[in-house]
C-alpha positions as CSV (number, residue, x, y, z in Angstrom):
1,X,0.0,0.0,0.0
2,X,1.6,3.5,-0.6
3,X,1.7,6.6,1.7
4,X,-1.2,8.3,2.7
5,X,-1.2,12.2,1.6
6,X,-4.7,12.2,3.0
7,X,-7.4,10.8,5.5
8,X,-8.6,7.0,4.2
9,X,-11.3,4.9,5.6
10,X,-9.7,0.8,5.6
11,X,-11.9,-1.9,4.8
12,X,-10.9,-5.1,5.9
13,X,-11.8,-7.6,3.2
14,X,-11.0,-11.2,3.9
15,X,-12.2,-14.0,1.7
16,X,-13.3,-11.2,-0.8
17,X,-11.2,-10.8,-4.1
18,X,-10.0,-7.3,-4.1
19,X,-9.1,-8.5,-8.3
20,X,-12.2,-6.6,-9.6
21,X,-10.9,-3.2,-8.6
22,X,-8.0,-4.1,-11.5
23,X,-9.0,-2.7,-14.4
24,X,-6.5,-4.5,-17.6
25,X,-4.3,-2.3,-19.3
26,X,-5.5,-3.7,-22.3
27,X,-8.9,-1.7,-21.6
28,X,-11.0,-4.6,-23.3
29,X,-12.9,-5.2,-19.8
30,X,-16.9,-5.0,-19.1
31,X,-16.6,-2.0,-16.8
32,X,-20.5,-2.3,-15.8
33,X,-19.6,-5.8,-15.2
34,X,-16.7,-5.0,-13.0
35,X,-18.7,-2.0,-11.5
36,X,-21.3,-4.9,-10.5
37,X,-18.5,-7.3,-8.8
38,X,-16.8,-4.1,-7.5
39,X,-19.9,-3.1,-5.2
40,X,-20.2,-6.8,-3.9
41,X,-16.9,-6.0,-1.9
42,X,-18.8,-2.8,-0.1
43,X,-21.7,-5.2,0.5
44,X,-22.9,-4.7,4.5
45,X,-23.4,-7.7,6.8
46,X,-27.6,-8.1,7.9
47,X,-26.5,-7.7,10.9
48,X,-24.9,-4.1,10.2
49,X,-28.2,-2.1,9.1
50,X,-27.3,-1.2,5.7
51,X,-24.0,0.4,7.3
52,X,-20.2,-0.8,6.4
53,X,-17.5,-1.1,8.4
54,X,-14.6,0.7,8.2
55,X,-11.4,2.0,10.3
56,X,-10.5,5.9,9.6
57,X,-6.8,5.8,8.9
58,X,-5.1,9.6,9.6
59,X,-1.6,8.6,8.8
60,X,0.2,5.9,8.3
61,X,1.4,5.6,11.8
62,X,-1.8,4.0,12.5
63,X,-1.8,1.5,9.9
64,X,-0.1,-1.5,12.1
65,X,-2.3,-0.3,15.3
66,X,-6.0,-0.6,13.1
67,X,-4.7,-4.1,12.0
68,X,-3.4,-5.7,14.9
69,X,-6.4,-4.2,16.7
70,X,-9.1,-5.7,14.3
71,X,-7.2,-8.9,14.2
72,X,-7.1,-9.6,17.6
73,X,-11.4,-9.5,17.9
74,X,-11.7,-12.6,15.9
75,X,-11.8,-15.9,17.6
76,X,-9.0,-17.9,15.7
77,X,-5.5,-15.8,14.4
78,X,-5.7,-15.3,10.5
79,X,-4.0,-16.6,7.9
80,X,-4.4,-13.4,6.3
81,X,-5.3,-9.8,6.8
82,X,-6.7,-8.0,4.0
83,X,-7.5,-4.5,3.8
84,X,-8.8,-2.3,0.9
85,X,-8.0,1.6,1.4
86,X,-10.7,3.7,0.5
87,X,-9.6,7.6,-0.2
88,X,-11.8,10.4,1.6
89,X,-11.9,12.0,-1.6
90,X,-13.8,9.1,-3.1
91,X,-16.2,8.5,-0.4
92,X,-17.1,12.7,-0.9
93,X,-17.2,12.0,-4.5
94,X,-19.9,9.0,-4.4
95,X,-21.7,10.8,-2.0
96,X,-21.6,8.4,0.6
97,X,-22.2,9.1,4.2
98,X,-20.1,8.2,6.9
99,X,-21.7,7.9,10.9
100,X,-19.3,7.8,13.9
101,X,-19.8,3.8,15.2
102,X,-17.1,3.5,17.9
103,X,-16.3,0.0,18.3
104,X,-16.3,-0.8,22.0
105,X,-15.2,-4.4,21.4
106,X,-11.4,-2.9,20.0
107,X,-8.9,-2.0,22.1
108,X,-9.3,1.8,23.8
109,X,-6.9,3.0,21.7
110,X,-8.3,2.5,18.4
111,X,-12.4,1.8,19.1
112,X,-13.0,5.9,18.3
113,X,-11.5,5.2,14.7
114,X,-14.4,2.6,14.1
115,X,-17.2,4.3,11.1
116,X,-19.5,2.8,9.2
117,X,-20.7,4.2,5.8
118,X,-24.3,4.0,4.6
119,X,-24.3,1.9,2.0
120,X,-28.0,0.2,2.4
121,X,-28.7,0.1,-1.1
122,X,-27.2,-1.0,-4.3
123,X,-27.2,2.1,-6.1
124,X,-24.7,3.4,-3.5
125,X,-22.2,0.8,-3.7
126,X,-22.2,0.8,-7.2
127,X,-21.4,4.3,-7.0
128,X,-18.7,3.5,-4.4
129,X,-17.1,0.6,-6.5
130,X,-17.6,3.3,-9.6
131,X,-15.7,6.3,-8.3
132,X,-13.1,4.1,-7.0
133,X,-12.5,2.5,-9.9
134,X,-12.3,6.0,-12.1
135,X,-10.2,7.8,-9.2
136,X,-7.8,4.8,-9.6
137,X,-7.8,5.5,-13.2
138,X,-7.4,9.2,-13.2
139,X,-4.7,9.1,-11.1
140,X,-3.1,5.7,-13.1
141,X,-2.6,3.6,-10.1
142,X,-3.1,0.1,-9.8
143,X,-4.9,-2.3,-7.4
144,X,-1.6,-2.4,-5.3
145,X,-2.0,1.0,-3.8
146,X,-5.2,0.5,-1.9
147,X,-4.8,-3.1,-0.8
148,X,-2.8,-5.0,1.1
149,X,-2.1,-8.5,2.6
150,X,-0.5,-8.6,5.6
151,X,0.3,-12.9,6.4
152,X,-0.2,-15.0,9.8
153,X,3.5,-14.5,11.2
154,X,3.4,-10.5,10.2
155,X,0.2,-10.6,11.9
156,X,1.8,-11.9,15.1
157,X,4.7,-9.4,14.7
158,X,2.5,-6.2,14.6
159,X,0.6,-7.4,17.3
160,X,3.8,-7.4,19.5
161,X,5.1,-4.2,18.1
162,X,1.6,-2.4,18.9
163,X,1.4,-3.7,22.2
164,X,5.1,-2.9,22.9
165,X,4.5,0.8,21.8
166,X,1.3,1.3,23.7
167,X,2.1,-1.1,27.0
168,X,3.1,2.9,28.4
169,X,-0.5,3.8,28.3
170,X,-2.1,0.7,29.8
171,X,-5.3,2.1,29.6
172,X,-5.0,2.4,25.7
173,X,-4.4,-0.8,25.0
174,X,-6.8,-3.1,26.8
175,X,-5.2,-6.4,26.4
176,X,-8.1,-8.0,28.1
177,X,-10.3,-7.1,24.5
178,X,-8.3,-9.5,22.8
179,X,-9.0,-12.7,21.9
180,X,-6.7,-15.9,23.7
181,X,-3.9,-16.4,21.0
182,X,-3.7,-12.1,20.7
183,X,-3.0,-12.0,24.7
184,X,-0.9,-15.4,24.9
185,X,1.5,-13.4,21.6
186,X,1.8,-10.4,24.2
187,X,2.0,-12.4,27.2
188,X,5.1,-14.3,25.6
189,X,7.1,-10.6,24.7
């Protein structure tokens, strides 16, 4: 993922293929199609009420704290993290709304960065996956500069660093939040 010149939203993605934000050089590609199979990615869980999750990303320094953070709620450690960057611009662009949803299940120090954008109905995430695709486009980047993959052991390895640089300010980092194989990683240090 490249440096951040500006606020970002991070959507973590897993078991979704990011592929159909890729548009071919070749420019032979069904871009309604793709449009389609773009929104499927921005697609809210039931659960969710028409409202995606995302992680506001200020600056880069953050980037390793969101991660480690949203890795450490789920129940088994992941074989992969995946997370999509979505540009402030973009969201502005497609009109998309974006709520305050602090996240009281993440660590202290990163539950205020925790949004969700209202994307209840199709015609929004189509415009979602649209202006991403055409801001990726205009400014001739590829897939690679909004998505990442971070694997298993780097996983385990931002999870100590984090903890290491916010063990200071116990309060901020509430180890307790994290799921058994997070706290036995930081237990081990």
């Amino acid at each position: 993922m490249t440096q951040i010149s500006n606020c970002s939203y991070l959507r973590f993605i897993n078991n979704i293929d990011p592929s159909v934000f890729d548009i071919p050089d070749d420019g032979e590609v069904d871009l309604e199609g793709r449009i389609k199979a773009a929104a499927l990615v921005f697609e809210p869980r039931s659960i969710d009420q028409g409202c995606l999750s995302v992680w506001k990303l200020q600056n880069i320094g953050e980037f390793n704290r969101l991660q480690a953070g949203f890795a450490a709620l789920f129940r088994k450690k992941l074989e992969n993290l995946n997370t999509l960057r979505i540009p402030d611009e973009v969201l502005e662009n497609a009109h998309i709304e974006i709520k305050s949803s602090p996240n009281l299940e993440a660590f202290s120090c990163i539950a205020h960065l925790h949004y969700g954008l209202d994307l209840a109905d199709q015609k929004s995430r189509e415009a979602l996956a649209r202006e991403l695709i055409n801001w990726l486009a205009a400014k001739n980047l590829t897939l690679k500069s909004i998505y990442s993959r971070t694997r298993k052991q780097e996983i385990k390895e931002i999870t100590k660093s984090v903890y290491l640089d916010c063990s200071p300010c116990v309060s901020q980092i509430d180890i307790d939040k994290a799921q058994p194989w997070a706290r036995n990683i930081v237990i081990n240090i």
